[in-house]
N, CA and C atoms as an extended XYZ file, in Angstrom:
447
Properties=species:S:1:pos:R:3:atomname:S:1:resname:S:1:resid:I:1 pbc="F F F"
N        -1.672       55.349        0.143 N   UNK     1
C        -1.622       54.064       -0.535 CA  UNK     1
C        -0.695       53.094        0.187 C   UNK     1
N         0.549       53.467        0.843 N   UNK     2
C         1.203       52.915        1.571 CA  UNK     2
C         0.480       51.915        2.721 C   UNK     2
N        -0.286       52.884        3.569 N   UNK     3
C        -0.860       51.812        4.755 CA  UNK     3
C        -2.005       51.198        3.824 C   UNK     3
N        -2.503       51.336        3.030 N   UNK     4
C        -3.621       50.543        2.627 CA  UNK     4
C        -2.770       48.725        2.185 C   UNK     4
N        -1.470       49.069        1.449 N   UNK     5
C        -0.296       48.026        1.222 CA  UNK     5
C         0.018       47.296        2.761 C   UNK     5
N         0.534       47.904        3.313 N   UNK     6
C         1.008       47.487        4.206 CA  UNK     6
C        -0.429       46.843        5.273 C   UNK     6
N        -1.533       47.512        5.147 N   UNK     7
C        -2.422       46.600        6.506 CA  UNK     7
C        -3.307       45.479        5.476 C   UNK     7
N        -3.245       45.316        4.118 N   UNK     8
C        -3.336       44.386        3.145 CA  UNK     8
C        -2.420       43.490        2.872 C   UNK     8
N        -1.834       44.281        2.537 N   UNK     9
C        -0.726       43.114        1.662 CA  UNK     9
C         0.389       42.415        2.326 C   UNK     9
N         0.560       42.701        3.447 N   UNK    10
C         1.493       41.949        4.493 CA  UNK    10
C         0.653       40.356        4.942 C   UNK    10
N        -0.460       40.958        5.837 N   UNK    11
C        -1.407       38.867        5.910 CA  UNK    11
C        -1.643       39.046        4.963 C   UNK    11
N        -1.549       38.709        3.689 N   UNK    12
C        -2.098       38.432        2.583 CA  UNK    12
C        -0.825       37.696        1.799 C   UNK    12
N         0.384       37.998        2.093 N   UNK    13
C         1.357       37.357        2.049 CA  UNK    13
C         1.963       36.427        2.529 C   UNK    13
N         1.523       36.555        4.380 N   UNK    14
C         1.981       35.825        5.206 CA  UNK    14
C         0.300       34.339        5.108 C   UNK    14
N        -0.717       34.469        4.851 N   UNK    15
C        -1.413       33.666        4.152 CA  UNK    15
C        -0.814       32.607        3.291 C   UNK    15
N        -0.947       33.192        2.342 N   UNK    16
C        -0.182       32.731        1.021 CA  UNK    16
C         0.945       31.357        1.369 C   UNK    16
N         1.913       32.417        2.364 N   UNK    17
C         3.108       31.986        2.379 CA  UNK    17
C         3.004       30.000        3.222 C   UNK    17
N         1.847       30.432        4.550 N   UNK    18
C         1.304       29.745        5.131 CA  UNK    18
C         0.650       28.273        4.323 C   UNK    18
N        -0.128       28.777        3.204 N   UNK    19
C        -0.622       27.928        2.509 CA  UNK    19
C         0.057       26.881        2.127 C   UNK    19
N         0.751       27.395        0.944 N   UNK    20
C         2.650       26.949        0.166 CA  UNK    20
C         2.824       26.269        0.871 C   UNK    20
N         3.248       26.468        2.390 N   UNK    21
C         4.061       25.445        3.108 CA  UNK    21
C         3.015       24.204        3.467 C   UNK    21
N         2.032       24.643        3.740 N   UNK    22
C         1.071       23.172        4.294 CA  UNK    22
C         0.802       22.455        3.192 C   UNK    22
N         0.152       22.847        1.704 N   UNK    23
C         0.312       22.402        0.617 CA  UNK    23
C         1.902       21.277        0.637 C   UNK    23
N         3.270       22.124        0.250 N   UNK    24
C         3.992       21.562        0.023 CA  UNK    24
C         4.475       19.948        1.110 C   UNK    24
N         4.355       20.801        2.566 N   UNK    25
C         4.747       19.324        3.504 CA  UNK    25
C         3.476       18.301        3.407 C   UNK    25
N         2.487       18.488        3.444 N   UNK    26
C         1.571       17.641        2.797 CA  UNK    26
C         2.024       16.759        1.822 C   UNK    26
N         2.379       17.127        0.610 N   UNK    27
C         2.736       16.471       -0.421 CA  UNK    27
C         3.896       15.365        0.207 C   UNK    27
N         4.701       16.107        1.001 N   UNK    28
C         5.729       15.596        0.908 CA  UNK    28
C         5.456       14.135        1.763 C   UNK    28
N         4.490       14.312        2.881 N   UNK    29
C         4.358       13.538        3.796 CA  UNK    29
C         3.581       12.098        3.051 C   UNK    29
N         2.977       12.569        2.250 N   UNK    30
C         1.795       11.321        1.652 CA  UNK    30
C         2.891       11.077        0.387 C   UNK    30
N         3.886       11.317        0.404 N   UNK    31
C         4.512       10.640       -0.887 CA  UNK    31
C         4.923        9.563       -0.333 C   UNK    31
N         4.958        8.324       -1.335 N   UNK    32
C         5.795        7.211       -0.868 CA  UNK    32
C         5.887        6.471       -1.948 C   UNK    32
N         7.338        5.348       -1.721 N   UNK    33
C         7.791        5.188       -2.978 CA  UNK    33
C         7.716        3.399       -3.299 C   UNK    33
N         7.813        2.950       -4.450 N   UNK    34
C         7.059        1.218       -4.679 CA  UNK    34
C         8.801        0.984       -5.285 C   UNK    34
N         8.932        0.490       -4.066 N   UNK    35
C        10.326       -0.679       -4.315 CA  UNK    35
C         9.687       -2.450       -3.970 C   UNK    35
N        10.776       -3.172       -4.832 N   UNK    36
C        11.004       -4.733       -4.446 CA  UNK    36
C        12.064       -4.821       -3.230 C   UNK    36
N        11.643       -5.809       -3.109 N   UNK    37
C        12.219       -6.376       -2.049 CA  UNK    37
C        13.536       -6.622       -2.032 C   UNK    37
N        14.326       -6.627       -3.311 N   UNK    38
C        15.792       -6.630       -3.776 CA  UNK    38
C        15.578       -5.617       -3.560 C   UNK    38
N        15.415       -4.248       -3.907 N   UNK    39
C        15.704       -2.815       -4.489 CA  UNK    39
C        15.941       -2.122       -2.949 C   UNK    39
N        14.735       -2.972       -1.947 N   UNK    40
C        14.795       -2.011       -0.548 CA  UNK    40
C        15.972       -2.508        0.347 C   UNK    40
N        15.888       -3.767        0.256 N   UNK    41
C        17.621       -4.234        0.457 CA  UNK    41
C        19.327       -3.548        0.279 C   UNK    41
N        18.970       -3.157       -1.083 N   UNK    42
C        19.821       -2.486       -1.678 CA  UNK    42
C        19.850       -1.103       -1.475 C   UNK    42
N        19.005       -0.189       -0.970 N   UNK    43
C        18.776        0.742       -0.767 CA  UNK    43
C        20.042        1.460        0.706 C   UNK    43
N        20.387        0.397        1.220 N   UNK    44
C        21.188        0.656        2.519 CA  UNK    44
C        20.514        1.640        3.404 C   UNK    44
N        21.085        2.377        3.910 N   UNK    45
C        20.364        3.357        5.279 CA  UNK    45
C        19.410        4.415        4.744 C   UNK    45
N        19.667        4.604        3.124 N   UNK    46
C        18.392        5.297        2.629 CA  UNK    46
C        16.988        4.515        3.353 C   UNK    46
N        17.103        3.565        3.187 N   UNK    47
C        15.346        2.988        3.550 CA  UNK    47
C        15.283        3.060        4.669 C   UNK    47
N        16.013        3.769        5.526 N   UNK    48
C        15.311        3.913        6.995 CA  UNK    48
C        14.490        5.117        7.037 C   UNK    48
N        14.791        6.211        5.895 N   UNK    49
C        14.113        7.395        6.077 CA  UNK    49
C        13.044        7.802        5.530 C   UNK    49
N        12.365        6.741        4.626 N   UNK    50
C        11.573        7.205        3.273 CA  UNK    50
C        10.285        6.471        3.933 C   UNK    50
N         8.921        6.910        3.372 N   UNK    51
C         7.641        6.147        3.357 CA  UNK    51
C         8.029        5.336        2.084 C   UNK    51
N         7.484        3.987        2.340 N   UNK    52
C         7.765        3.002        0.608 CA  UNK    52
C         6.567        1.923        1.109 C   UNK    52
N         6.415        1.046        0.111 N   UNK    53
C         5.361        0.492       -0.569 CA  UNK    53
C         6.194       -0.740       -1.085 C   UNK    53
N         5.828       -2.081       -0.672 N   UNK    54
C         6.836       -3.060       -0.782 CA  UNK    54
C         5.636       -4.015       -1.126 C   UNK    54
N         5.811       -5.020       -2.484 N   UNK    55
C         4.823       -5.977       -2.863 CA  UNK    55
C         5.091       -7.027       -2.844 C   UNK    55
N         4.476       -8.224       -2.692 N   UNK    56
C         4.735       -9.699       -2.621 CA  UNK    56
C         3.678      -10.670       -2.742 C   UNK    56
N         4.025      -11.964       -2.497 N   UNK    57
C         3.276      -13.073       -2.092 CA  UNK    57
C         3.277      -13.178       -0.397 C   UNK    57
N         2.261      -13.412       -0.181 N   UNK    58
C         2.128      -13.805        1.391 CA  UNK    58
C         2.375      -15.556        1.509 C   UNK    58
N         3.805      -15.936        2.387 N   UNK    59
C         4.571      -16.779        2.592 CA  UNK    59
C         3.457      -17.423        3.258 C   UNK    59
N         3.190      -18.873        2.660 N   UNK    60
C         2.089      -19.801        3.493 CA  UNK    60
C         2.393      -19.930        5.140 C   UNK    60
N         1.579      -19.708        5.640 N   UNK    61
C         1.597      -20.594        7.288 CA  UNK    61
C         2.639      -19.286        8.122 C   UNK    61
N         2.943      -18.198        7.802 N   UNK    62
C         3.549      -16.945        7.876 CA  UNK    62
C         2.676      -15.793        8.920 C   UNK    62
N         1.164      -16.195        8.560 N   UNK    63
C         0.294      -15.129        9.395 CA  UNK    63
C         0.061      -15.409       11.000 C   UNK    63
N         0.988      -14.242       11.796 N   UNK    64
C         0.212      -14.290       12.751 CA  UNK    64
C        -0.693      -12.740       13.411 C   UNK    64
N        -1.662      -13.492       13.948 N   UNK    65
C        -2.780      -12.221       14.212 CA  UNK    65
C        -3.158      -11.859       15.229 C   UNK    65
N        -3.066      -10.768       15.623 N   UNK    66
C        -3.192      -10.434       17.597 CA  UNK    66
C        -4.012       -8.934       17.321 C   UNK    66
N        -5.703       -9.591       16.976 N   UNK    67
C        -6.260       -7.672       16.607 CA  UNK    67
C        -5.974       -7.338       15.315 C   UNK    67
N        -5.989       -6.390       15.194 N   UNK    68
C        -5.780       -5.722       14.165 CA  UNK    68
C        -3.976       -5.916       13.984 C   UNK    68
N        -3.620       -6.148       14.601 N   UNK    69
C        -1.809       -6.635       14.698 CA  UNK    69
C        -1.773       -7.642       13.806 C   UNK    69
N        -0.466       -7.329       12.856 N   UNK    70
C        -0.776       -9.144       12.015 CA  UNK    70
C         0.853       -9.285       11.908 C   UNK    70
N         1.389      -10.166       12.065 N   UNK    71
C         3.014      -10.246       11.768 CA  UNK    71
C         3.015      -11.314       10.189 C   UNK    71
N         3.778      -11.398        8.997 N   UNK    72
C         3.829      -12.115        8.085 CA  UNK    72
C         4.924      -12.090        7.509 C   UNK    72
N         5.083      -13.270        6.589 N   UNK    73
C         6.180      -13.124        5.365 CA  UNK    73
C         5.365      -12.751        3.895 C   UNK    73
N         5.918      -11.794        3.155 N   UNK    74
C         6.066      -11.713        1.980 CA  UNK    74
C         7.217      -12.258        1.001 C   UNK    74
N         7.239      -12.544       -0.138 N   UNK    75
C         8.581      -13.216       -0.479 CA  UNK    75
C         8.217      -12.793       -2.351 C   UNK    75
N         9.158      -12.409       -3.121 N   UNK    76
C         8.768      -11.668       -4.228 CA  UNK    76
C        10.314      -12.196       -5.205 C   UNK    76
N        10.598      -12.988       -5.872 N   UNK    77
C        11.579      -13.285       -6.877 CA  UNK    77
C        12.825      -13.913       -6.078 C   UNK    77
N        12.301      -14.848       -5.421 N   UNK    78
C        13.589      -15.103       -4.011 CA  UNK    78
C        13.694      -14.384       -2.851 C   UNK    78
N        13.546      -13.394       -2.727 N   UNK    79
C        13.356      -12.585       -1.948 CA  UNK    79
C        12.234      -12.394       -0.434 C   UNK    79
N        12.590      -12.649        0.813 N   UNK    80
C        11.709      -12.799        1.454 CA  UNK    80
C        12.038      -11.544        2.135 C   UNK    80
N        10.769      -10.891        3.205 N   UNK    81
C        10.391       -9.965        4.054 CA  UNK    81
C         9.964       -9.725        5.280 C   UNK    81
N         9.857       -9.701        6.603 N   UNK    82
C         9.410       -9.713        7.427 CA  UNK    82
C         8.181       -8.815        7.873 C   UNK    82
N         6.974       -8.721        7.916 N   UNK    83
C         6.028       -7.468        7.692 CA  UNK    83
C         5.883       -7.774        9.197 C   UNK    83
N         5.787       -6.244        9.499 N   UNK    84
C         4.716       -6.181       11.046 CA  UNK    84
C         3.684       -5.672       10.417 C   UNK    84
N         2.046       -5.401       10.609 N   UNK    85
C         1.295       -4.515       10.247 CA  UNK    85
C         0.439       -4.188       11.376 C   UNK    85
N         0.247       -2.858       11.715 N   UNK    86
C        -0.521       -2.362       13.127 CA  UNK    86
C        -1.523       -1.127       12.626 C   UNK    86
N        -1.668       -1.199       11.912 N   UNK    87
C        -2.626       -0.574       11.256 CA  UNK    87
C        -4.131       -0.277       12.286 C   UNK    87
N        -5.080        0.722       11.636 N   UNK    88
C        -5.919        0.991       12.604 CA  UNK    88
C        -7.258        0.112       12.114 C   UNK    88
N        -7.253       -0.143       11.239 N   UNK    89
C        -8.238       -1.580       10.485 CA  UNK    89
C        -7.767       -2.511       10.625 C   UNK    89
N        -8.303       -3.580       10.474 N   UNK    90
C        -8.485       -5.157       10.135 CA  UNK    90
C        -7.885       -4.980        9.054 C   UNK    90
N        -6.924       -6.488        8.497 N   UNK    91
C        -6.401       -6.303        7.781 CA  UNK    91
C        -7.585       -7.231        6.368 C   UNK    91
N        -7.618       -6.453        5.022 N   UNK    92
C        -8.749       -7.248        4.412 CA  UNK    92
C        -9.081       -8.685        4.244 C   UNK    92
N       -10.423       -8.598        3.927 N   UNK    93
C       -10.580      -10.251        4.018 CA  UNK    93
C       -10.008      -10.566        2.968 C   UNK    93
N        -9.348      -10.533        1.885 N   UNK    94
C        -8.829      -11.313        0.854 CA  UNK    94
C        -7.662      -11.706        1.324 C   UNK    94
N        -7.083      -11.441        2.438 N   UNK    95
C        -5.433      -11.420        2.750 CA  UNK    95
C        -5.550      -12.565        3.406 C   UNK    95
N        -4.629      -13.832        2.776 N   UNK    96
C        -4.586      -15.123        3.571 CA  UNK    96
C        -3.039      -15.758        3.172 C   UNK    96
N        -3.089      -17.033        3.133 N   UNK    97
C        -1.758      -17.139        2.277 CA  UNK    97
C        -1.306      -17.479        1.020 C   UNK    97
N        -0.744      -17.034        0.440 N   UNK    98
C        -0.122      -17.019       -0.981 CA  UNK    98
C        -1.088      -15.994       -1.477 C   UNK    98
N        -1.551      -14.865       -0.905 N   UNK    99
C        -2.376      -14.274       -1.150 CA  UNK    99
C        -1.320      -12.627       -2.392 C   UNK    99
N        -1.644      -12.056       -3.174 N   UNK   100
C        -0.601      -10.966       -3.314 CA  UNK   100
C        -1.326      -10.079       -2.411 C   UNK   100
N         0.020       -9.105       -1.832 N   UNK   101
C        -0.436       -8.458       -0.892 CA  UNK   101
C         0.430       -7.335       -1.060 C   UNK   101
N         0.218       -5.550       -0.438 N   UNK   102
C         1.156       -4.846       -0.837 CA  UNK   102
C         1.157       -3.787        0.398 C   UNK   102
N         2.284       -3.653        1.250 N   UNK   103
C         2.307       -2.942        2.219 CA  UNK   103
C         2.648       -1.479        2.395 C   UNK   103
N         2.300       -0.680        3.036 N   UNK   104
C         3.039        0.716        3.089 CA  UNK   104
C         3.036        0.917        4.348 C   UNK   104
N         4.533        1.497        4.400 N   UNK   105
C         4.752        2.165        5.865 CA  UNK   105
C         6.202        2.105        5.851 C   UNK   105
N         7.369        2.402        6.648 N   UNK   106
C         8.433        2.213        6.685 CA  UNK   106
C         9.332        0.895        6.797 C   UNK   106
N        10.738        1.010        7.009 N   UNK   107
C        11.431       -0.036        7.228 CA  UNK   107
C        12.538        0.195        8.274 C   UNK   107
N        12.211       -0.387        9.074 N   UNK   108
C        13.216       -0.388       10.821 CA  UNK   108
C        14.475       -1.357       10.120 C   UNK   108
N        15.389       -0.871       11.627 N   UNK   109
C        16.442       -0.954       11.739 CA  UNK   109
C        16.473       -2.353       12.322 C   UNK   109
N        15.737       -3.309       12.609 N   UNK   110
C        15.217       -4.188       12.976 CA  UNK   110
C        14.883       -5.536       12.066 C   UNK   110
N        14.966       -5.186       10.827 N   UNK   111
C        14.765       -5.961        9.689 CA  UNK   111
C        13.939       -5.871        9.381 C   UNK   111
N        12.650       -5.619       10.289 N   UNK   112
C        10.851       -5.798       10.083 CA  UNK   112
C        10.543       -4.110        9.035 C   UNK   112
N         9.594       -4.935        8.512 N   UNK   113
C         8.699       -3.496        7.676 CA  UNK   113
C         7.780       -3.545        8.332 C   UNK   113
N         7.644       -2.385        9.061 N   UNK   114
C         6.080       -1.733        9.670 CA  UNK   114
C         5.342       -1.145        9.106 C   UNK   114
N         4.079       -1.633        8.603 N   UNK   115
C         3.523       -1.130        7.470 CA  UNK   115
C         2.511       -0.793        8.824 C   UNK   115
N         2.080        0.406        8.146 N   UNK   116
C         0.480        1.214        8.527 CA  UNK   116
C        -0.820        1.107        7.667 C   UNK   116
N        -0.300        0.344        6.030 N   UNK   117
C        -1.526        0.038        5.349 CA  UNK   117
C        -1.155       -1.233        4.521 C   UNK   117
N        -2.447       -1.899        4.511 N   UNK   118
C        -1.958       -3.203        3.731 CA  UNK   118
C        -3.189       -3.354        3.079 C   UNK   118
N        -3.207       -3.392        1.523 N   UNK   119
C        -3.778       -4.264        0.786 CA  UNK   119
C        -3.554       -5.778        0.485 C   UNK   119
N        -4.540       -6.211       -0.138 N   UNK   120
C        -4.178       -7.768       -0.788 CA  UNK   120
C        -5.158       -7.978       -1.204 C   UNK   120
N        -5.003       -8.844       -2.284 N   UNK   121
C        -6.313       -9.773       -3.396 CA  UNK   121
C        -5.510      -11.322       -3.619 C   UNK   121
N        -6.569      -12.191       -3.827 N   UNK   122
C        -6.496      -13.082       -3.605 CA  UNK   122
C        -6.759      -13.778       -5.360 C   UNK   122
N        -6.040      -13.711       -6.079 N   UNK   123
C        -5.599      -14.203       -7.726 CA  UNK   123
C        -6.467      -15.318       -7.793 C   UNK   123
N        -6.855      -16.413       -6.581 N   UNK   124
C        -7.202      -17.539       -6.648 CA  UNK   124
C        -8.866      -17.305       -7.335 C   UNK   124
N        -9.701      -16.066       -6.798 N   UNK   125
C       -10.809      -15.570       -6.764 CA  UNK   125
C       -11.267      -15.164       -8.106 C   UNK   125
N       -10.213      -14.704       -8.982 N   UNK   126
C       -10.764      -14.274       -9.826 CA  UNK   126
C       -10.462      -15.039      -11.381 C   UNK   126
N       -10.095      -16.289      -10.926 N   UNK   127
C        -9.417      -17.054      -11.915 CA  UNK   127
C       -10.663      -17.691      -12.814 C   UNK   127
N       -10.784      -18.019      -13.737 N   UNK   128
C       -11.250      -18.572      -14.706 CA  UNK   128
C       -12.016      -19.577      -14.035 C   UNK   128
N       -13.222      -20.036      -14.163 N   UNK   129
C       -14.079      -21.371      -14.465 CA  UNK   129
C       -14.039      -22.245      -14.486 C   UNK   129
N       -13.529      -23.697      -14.287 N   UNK   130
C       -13.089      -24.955      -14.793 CA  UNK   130
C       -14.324      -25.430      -16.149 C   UNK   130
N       -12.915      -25.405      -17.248 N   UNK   131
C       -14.036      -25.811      -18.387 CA  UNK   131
C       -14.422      -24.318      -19.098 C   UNK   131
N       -14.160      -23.404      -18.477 N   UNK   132
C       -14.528      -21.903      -18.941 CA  UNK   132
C       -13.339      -21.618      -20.354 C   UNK   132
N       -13.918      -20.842      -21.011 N   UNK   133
C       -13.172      -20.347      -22.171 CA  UNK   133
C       -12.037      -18.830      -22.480 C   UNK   133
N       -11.861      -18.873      -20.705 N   UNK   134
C       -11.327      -17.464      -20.572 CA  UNK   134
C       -11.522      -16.906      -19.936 C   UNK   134
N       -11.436      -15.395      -19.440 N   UNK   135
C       -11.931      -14.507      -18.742 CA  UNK   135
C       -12.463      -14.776      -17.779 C   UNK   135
N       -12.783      -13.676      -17.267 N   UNK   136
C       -12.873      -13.360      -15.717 CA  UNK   136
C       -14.758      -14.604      -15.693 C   UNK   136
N       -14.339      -15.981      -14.525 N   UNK   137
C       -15.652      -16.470      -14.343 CA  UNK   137
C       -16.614      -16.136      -13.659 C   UNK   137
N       -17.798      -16.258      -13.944 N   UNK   138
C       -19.248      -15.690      -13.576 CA  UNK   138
C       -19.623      -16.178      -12.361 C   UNK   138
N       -20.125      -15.280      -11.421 N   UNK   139
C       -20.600      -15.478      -10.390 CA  UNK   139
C       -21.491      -16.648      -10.200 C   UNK   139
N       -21.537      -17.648       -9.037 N   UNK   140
C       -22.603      -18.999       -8.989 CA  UNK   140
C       -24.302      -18.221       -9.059 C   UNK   140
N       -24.639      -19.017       -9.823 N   UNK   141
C       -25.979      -18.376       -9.904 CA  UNK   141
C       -26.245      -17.715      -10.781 C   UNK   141
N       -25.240      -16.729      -11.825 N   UNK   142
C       -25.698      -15.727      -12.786 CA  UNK   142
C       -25.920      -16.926      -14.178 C   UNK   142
N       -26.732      -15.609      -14.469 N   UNK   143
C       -27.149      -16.218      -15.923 CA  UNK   143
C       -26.175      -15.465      -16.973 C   UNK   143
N       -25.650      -16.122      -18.302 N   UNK   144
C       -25.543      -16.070      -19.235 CA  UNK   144
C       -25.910      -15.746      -20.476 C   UNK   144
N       -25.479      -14.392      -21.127 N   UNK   145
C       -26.809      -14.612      -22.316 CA  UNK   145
C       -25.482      -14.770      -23.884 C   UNK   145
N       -26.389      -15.631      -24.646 N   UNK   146
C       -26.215      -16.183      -25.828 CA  UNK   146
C       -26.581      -15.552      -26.990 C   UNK   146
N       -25.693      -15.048      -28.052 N   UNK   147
C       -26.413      -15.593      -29.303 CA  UNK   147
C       -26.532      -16.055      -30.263 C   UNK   147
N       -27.342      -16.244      -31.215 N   UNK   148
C       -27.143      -17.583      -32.570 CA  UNK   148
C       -27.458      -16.696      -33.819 C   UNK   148
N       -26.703      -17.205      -34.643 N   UNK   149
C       -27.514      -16.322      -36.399 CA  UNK   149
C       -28.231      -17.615      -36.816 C   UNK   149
């Protein structure tokens, strides 16, 4: 019973053990954390080491674009930011200025945040109707349906 343990249950452990660890640094690697722009400030030499997630307004007249390279300002309660983004996409079409936009990737010693991913939506897009009674306005062209008692 011994060697049946031992030519089993040894890789079967060292498996296991293998797993655990790729599981766990995995986790660890795709974690990242949603600070402001005060908070990452404040953070001191902690924020040189962490993945984080930093949100804002995109500072008008701020974008510049070389490729998929985009340099910008974000600016969030007074607070302004310097973004690099080098990402392996285009950065989306909603992203322009005064656009909200939300970056991930680190923060250099440099002042700049190098983000590797950037979202953004554009608030202007989904705003109400002129003359509309609310809610999200209807696409040009759609129809409407009504009804009466």
């Amino acid at each position: 019973m011994n060697k049946k343990l031992l030519k089993f249950g040894v890789p079967i452990v060292l498996i296991v053990a293998g797993l655990g660890y790729l599981a766990f640094s995995g986790v660890q690697e795709s974690k990242s954390y949603y600070v402001t722009i005060k908070e990452l400030r404040d953070m001191g030499d902690g924020a040189y080491s962490k993945r984080l997630r930093v949100a804002g307004t995109v500072e008008p007249g701020s974008i510049e674009r070389k490729g998929t390279h985009v340099k910008f300002v974000l600016a969030e309660e007074g607070q302004t930011l310097n973004v690099a983004y080098s990402g392996t996409e285009a950065p989306p079409d909603t992203f322009a200025d005064k656009a909200n936009a939300m970056a991930e990737g680190s923060y250099g010693r440099d002042g700049v945040f190098h983000a590797k991913k950037l979202q953004a939506k554009c608030a202007s897009k989904y705003a109400p109707a002129e003359g509309g009674q609310g809610g999200e306005a209807a696409p040009k062209g759609a129809q409407t349906a009504s009804s009466s008692m």
